[in-house]
N, C-alpha and C positions, 0 to 999 in steps of 0.2 A: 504493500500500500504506500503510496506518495505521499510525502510532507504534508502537502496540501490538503488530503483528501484526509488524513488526519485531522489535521485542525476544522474542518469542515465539520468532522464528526465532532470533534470535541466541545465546538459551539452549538453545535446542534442540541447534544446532551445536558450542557450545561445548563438552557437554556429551557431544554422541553417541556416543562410544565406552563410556560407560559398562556394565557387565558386560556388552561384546559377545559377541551368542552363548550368553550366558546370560538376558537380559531381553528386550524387545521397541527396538530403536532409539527413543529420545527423539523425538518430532516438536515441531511447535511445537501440534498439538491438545495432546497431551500435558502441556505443560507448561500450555497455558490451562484444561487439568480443574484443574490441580494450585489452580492461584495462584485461580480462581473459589470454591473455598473460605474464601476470605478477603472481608469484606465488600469493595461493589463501588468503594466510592472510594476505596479502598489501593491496589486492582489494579494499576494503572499505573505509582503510585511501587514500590510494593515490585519491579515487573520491572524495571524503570530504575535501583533499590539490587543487583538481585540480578543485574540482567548485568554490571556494574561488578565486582563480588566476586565470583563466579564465576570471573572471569576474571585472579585472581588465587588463586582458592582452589584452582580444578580443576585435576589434574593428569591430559593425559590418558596413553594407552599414549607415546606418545613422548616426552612431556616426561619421563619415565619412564627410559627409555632413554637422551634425552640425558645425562641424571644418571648414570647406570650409567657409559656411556661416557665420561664425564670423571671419572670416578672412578678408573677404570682406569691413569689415566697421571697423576692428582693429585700433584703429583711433593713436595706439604707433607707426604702419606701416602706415597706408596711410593718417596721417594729417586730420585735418576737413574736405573735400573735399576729400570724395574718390572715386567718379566716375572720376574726374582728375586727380587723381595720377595714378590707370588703367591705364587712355588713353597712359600715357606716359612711361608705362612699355615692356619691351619687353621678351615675358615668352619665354627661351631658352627648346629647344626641342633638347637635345643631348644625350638624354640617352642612352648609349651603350649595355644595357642587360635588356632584363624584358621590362614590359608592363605599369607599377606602375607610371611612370613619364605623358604617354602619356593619360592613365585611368583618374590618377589625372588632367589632362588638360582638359579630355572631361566633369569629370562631371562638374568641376568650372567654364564650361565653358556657361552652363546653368545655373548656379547660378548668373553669371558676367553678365549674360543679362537679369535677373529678377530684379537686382536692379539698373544695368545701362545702358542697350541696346544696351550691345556690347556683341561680343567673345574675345575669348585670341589672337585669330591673327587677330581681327581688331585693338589691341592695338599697342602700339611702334612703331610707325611711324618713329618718331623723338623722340626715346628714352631718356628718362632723368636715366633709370637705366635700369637693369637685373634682372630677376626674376627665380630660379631653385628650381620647386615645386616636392617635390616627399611626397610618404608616411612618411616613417622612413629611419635612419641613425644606420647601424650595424656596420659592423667594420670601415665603412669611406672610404675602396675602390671605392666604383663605385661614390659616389660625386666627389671623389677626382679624381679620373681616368677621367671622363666627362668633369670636369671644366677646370682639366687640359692641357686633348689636345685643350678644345676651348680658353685658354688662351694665349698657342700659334701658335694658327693663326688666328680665327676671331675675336678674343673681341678686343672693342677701346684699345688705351693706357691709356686712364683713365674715370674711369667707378665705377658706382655701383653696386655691386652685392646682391639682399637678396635670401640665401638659405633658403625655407621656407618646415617644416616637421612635421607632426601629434607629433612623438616621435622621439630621436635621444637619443642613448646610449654614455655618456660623451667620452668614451675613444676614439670612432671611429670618435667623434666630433674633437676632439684634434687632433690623428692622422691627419684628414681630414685636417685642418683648416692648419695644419704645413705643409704637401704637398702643399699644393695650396699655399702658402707664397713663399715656394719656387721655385714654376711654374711663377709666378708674379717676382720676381725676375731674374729668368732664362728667361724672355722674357723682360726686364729690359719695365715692365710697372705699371701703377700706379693704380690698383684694388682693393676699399675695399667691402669686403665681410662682410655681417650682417648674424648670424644665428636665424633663428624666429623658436620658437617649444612650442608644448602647455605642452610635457611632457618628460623632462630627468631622463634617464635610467643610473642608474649610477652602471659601470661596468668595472674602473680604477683597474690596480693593488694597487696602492700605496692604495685604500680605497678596496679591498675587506670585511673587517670588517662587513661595513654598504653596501654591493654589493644590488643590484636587480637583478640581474641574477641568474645561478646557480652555486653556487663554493663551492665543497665538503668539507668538515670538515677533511674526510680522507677517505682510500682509501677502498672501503669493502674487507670484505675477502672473497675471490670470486679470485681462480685460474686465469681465465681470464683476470680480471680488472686486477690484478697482476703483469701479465706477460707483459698487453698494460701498465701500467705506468713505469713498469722497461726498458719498450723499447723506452720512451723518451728521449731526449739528455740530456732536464735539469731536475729535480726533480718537483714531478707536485707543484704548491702554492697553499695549504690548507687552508681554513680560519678558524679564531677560531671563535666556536662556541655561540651565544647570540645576533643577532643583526639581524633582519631581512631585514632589510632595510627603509626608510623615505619613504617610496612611498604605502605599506602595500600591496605592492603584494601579500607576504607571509601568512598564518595563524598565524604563530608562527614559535617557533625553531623545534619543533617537526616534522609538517607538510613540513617545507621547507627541512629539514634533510632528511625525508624520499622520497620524487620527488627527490632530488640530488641522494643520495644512487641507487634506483631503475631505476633512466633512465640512469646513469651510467653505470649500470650491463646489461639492455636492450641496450644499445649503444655498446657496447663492444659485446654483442652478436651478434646483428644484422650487424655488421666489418664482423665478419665471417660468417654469412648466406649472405650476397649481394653481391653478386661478380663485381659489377657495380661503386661502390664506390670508392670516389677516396680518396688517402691520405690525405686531407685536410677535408674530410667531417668526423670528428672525433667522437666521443662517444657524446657530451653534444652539437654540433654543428660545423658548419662549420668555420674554421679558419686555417689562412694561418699558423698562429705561431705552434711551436709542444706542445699542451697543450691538455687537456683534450676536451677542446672547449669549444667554445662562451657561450652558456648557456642562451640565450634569451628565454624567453616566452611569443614574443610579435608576434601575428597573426593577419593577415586582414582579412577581406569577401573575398579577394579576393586573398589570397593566405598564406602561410606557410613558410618563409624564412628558407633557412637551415642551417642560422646560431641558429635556437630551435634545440633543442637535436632529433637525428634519431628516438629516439624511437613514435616522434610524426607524423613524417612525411615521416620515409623510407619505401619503397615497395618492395613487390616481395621478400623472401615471407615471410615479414612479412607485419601484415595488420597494414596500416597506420591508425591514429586518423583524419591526414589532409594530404589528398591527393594531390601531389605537383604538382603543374605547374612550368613546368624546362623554364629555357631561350631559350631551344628548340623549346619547345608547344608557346614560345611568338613569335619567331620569325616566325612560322608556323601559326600564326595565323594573325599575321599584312599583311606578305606575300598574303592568302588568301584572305584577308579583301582586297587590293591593288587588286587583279586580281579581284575581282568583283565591286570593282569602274570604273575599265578600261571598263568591258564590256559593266556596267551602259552607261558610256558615248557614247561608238559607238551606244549601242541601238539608244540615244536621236539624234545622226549626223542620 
């Protein structure tokens, strides 16, 4: 078997639970449609950068779970006695977009009753705190957008809050935490907020140096990439090149250079092949600022954020590596999911 066709399988595997049941299982053809997209003497390195990170970025169902489960008994969170700290939480359910909050609820919710024989809404009766579990934290809007409208109207005036998250990226942490400072303020009440994560993605301006995302060295020479950085308002911020980052995302300078370079020029392409895309879904990711974009490469089982670079996740017509479920496909499917509980129930009247 060939190098290649190796690593082809190896991203395949790593990767194959992705929205199982909802997508078609990843093969390793699959991924050689995807990566053939890119001219043919990148091919190889970019699979040889992309199984390395992968396999630090993918989370699949169980890694998922594992996390759950050691949550449960985190004993820095819930004290010696943590079937009663549970009892006395109250898991807030407000997430405004996406499935990710409510997913995370269902499975913890079978793990909360294997070690203590409850669910998440038999808990917080007479709450002693707040609980707001999601996957991950990208740029910090939808935490902050959530907490915020519930901070003014239903949260006590004085309360605990832990936001708890598989990974959260430092800068969207910071933004987040500073909005909601000033939502608790602005509702002149008295909320602190703990952040619990098993792994920070650090993706600050002030440190792209040592970044774990993706943040160009400089701009390729490539017409196109070109003309989209000179059509920014500010000058894009380049990092200087040696530092992969504390987390070993990356292989090296080499391998990280070359995924920035190429999803770069793929992102910028695929601006002008998708007519669907909105201003803010930019070349390396989704981001409201006018930058090149987010630059995450951090994927669930359960979906593709689009704040990763398009070249991983946009469709039509190009082929995606991870096929995105929009805030659309969640809302249509909660929607669904609601019409056939209803009917459940008249069945049993």
């Amino acid at each position: 078997m060939s190098n290649r066709n190796k690593l082809l399988e190896s991203i395949a595997e790593t990767i194959a639970d992705y929205r199982e049941g909802e997508v078609q299982r990843p093969t390793p053809e699959h991924v050689d449609r995807w990566v053939k997209q890119f001219d043919r003497e990148v091919q190889k390195p970019m699979l040889d950068e992309l199984d390395h990170v992968l396999k630090h970025t993918y989370f699949t169902k169980e890694n998922v779970k594992d996390f759950l489960e050691s949550l449960v008994t985190n004993e820095k969170l819930t004290g010696e006695e943590p079937c009663s700290f549970w009892e006395g939480i109250e898991f807030l359910r407000i997430q405004g977009g996406g499935n990710s909050q409510r997913e995370m609820l269902m499975m913890f919710d079978g793990i909360l009753d294997d070690k203590c024989g409850m669910k998440t809404e038999d808990c917080g009766e007479t709450p002693a705190a707040y609980l707001y579990l999601d996957d991950a934290i990208f740029t910090g809007n939808r935490v902050r957008t959530d907490l915020g409208s519930w901070i003014g109207s239903d949260a006590p005036d004085d309360v605990k809050v832990h936001v708890v998250t598989i990974a959260l990226h430092r800068g969207g942490q910071y933004f987040a935490s500073t909005k909601i400072k000033e939502s608790v303020k602005g509702a002149e009440k008295k909320i602190d907020v703990t952040w619990w994560r098993s792994i920070e993605i650090e993706d600050r301006k002030r440190y792209i140096y040592s970044s774990d995302v993706l943040r160009p060295t400089c701009i390729p020479d490539d017409d196109e990439v070109q003309a989209y950085a000179s059509g920014l308002k500010y000058p894009a911020v380049l990092r200087t090149p040696g530092n992969v980052g504390a987390i070993g995302i990356f292989s090296g300078e080499e391998g990280r250079h070359l995924l920035e370079q190429e999803f770069l020029k793929a992102g910028v392409k695929i601006r002008s092949m998708c007519p669907n895309l909105n201003v803010y879904q930019r070349p390396l990711g989704n981001m409201l600022l006018e930058t090149l974009g987010f630059g995450s490469l951090l994927v669930t089982f359960r979906n593709c954020p689009n704040n990763c670079p398009l070249a991983l996740w946009a469709g039509d017509p190009w082929y995606p590596l991870f096929p995105r479920s929009t805030n659309s496909d969640a809302f249509m499917k909660r929607l669904m999911e609601s019409f056939h509980r209803r009917k459940a129930r008249k069945r049993l009247v």
